[in-house]
C-alpha positions in Angstrom: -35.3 -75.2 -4.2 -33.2 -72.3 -5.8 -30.8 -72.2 -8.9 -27.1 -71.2 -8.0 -26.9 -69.1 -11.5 -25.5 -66.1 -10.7 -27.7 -63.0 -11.2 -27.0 -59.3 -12.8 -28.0 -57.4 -10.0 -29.5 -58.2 -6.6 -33.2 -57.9 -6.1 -34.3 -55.0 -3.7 -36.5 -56.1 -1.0 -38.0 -53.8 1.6 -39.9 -54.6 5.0 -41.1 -52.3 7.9 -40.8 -53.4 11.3 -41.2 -51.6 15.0 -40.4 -53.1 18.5 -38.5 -56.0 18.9 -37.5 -58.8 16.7 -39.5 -62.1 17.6 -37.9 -65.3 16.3 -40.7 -65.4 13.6 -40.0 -62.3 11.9 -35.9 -63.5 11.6 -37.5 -66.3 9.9 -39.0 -64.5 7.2 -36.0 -61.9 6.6 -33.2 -65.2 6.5 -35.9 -66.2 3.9 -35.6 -63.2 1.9 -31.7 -63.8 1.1 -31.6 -67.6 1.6 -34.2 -68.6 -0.8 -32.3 -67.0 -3.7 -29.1 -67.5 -5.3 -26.3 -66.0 -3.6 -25.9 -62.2 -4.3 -29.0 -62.2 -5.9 -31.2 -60.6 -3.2 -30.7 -57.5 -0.6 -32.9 -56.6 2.3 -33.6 -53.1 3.3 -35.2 -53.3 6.9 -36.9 -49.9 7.6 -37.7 -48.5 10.7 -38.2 -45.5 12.7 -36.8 -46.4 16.3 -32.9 -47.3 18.0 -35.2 -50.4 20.0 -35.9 -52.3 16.2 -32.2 -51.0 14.7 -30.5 -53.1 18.0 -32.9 -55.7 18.3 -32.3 -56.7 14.1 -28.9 -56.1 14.2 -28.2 -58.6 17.1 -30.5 -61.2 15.7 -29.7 -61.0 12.0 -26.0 -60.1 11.8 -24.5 -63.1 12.0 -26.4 -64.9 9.9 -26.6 -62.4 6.9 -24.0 -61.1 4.2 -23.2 -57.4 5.8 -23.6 -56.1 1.8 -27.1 -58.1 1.4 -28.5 -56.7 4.3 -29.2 -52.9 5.6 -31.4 -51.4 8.5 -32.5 -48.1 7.4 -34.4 -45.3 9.0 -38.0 -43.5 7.9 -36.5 -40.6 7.0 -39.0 -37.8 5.5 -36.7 -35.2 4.2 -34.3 -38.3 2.6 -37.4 -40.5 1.2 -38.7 -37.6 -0.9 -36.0 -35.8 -2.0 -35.9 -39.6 -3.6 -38.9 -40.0 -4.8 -38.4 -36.7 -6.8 -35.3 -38.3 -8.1 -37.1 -40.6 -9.6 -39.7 -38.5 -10.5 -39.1 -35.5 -11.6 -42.6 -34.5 -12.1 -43.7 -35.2 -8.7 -42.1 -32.3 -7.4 -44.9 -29.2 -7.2 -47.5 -31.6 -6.0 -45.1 -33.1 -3.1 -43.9 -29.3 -2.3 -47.9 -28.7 -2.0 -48.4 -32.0 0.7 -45.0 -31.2 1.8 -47.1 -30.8 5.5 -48.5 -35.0 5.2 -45.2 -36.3 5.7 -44.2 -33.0 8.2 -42.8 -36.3 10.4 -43.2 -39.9 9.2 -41.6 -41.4 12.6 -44.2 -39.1 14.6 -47.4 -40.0 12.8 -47.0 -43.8 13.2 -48.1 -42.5 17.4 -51.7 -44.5 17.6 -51.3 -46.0 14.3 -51.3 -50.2 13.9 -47.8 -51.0 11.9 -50.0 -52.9 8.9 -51.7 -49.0 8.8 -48.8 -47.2 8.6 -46.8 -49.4 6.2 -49.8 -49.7 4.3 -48.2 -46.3 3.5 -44.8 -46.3 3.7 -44.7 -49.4 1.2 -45.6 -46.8 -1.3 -43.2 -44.3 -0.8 -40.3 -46.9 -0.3 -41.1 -48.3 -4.1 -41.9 -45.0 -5.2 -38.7 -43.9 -4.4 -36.2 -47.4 -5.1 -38.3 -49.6 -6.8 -38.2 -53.2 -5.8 -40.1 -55.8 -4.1 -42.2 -54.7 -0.8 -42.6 -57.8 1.9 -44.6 -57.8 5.0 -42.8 -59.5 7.8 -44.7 -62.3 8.0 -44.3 -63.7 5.2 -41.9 -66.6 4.4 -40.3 -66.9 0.6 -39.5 -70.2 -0.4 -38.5 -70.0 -3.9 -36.5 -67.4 -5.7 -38.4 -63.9 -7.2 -37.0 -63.7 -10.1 -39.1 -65.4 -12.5 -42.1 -62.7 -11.3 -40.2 -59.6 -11.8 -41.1 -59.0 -15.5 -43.6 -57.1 -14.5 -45.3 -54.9 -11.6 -47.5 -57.6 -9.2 -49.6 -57.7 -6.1 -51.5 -60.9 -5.3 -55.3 -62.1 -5.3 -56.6 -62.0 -2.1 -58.3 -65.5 -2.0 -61.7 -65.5 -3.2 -62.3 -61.8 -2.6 -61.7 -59.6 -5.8 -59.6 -57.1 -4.3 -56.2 -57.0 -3.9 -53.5 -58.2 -0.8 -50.0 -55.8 -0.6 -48.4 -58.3 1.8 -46.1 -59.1 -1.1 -45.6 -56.4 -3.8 -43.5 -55.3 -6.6 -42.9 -52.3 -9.1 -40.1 -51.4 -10.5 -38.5 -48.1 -10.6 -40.0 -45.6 -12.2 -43.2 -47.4 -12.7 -46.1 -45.6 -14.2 -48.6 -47.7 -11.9 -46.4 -46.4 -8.7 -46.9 -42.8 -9.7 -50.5 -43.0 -10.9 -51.7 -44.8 -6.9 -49.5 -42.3 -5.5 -50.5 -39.0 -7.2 -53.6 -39.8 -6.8 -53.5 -40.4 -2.9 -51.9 -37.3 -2.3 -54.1 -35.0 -4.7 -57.4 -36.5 -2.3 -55.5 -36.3 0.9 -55.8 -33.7 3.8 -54.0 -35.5 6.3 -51.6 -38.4 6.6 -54.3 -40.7 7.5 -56.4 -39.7 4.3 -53.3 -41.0 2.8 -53.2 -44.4 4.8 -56.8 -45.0 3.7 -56.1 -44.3 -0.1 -53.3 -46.2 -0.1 -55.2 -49.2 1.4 -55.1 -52.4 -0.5 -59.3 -51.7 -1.3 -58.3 -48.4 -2.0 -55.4 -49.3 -4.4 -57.1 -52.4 -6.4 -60.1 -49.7 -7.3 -57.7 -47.5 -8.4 -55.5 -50.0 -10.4 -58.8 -50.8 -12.5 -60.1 -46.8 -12.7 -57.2 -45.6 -13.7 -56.7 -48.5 -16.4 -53.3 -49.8 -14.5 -51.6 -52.9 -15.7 -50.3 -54.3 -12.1 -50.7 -58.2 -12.7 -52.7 -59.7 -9.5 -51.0 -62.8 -9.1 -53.0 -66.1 -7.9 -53.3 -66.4 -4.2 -51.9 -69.3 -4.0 -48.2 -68.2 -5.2 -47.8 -66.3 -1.8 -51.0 -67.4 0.5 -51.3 -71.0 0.2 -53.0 -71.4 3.2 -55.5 -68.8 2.8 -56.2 -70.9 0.0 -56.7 -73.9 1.6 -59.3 -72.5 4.2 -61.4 -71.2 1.8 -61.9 -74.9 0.0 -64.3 -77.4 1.3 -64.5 -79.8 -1.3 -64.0 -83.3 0.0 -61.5 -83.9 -2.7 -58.8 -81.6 -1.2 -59.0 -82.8 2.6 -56.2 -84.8 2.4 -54.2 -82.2 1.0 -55.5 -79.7 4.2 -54.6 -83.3 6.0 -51.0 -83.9 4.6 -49.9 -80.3 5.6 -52.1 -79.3 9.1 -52.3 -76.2 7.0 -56.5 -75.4 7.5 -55.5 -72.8 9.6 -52.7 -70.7 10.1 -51.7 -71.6 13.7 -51.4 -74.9 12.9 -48.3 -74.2 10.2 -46.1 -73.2 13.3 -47.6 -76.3 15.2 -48.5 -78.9 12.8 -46.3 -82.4 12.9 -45.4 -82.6 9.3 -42.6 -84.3 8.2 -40.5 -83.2 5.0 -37.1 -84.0 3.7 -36.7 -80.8 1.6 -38.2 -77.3 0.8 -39.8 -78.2 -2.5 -42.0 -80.9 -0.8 -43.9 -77.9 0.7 -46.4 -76.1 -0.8 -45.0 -77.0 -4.5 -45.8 -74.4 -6.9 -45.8 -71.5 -4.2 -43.1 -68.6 -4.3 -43.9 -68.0 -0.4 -46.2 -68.4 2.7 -48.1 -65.8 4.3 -49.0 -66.5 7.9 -50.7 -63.7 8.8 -49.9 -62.0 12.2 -48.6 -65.3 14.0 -46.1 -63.4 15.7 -46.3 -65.1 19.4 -46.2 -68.7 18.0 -43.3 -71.4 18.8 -40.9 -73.2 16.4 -41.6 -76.4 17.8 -39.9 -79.5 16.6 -41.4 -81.2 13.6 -42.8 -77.5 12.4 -42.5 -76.6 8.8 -41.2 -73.0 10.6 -38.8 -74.7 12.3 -37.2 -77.0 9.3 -36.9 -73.4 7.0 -34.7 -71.7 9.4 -32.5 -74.8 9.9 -32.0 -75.1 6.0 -31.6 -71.4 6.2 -28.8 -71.8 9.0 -27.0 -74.4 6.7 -27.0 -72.3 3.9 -25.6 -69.7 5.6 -23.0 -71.8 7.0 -22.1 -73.6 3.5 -22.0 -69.8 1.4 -19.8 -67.5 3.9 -20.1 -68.7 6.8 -18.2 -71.3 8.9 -20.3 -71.9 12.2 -18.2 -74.1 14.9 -21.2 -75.9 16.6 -18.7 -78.2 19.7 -16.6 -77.0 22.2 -12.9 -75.2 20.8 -10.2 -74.4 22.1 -7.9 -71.3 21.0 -4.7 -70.5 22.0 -2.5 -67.1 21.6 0.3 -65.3 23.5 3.7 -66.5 23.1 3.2 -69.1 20.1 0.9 -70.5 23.1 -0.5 -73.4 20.3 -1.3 -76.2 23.3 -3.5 -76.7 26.9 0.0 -78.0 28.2 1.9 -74.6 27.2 0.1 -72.6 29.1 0.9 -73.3 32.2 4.4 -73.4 31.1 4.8 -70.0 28.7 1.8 -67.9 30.8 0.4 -67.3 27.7 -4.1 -67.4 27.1 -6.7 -69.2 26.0 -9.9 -69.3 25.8 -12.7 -71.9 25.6 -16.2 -71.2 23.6 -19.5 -72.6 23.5 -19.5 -72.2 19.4 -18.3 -69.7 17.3 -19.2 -68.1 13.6 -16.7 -67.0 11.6 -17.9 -65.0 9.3 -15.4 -63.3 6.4 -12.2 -63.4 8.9 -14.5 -62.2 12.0 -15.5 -64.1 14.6 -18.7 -64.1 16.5 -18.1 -65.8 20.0 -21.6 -67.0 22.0 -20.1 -68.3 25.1 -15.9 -68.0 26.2 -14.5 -69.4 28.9 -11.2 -67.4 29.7 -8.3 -68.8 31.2 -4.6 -68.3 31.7 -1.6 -69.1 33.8 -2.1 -68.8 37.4 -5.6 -67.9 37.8 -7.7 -69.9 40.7 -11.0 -72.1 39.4 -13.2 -69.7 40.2 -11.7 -67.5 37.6 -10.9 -69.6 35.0 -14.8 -70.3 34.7 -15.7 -66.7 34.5 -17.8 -66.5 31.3 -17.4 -63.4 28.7 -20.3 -62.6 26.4 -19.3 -61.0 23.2 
């Protein structure tokens, strides 16, 4: 699936997520660092709310690399005082629109998340560069054979463009042209959201003689592919992976030994808003985020799955010397040790001359 070559410097991702985590989105961030080499991708999780910041933290923590993986607030004062940074000429015109970003956490109120990072995707690689992801999208192979130049993808048979997975580099000349552009025509924040709209952003792309590569669909959108074909000689390829529609990628029965048996040829899957659906057992979904958990276990991670039993408090190193010494124990469900720090799921506490009741009680860490 992925080379181990070690890499000069990770890849910046970004995403944008509000409201809690689902089990599909932590899907699709795992994927972002596990289907590259080790140290050779970062996530930046953006967000505007304490709810998102707790609910990632607890779900994604202890599975990623705490230097390959940062939640980060929309901050408007921070994100362009960076995007001047990086370009310096930007200045007087975002001095003049200064009043469109007057409060980028308040004007996502009544806005749909794909609207407003529609958006924010802009200012994010306007400001670091890198590779923009939405959060349902699944990565499979590693980036970096893409990243010689700056890419969006084909949106299936229409000629306009799809953002879901996006990349320019810093300093890009394409970023700043889409950009300046939006803001000199905009009024209003949501003037900006419409400019900034994949439409908006191909027409631009071809009036303004940009030289953003759209990649073929079916690098990133493989299903979106498949449910535009109808010819008889593809069926069994629609057949082999349940794949005509999207609902049926998180429900189809399809059986594969390794990730490069799906989709081959594909750098990721888009599956397009499926946010409610169920891992169920025999799911591609499902056999992703175990690889994913085994990769994370077999690079820095050393994940206790049975029952263990730890003892401390006066060289307590046995079940039979507690009792004797009145030393501790405790008992737990699995544990993750992660660089020297342990995550505990389940412990079961116990120590000399406690009654039953108390030796069950059960600590959550």
């Amino acid at each position: 699936m992925l080379s181990e070559q070690p890499c000069r410097e990770p890849i910046q991702f970004h995403g944008v997520w509000v409201g809690p985590l689902r089990r599909t989105m932590r899907l699709a961030l795992l994927s972002v660092i596990y289907s590259h080499p080790p140290g050779c991708a970062e996530l930046n999780l953006w967000t505007i709310d304490d709810q998102t910041r707790d609910s990632a933290t607890e779900a994604l923590r202890p599975y990623l690399p705490k230097e390959q993986f940062h939640i980060r607030t929309v901050d408007t004062v921070s994100l362009l005082r960076d995007i001047q940074t990086t370009y310096p000429e930007m200045k007087p015109l975002l001095e003049e629109k200064r009043e469109l970003f007057s409060d980028l956490r308040r004007d996502y109120g009544g806005l749909r998340l794909p609207a407003y990072s529609d958006t924010v995707r802009w200012l994010l690689l306007a400001a670091y560069g890198g590779v923009y992801i939405d959060a349902d999208v699944l990565l499979m192979r590693s980036f970096r054979p893409l990243l010689s130049r700056d890419f969006w993808y084909r949106w299936g048979a229409l000629t306009t463009c799809n953002t879901a997975v996006l990349h320019m580099e810093k300093g890009s000349r394409n970023t700043y042209k889409f950009l300046t552009d939006a803001l000199r025509s905009s009024s209003a924040f949501r003037d900006l959201m419409h400019r900034l709209h994949p439409h908006a952003v191909h027409d631009m792309n071809l009036n303004l003689n940009g030289t953003v590569e759209q990649l073929p669909t079916i690098y990133f959108d493989p299903s979106w592919t498949l449910s535009e074909l109808r010819s008889p000689a593809l069926r069994w390829t629609v057949a082999t992976y349940g794949m005509a529609h999207f609902k049926r990628f998180f429900r189809g029965q399809i059986v594969i030994k390794s990730p490069d048996e799906f989709s081959p040829g594909s750098f990721a899957h888009h599956w397009h808003n499926q946010w409610e659906s169920n891992l169920v057992e025999g799911s591609v979904p499902l056999f992703f985020e175990r690889y994913f958990f085994d990769l994370a276990t077999k690079r820095e991670l050393v994940l206790v799955h049975h029952d263990l039993t730890l003892f401390g408090g006066g060289g307590v190193s046995s079940a039979d010397e507690v009792s004797e010494s009145g030393g501790w124990g405790f008992r737990v469900n699995w544990i993750l040790l992660k660089k020297g720090v342990f995550y505990c799921h389940q412990v079961l506490l116990f120590r000399h001359g406690w009654d039953e009741t108390e030796r069950n009680k059960v600590v959550r860490l």
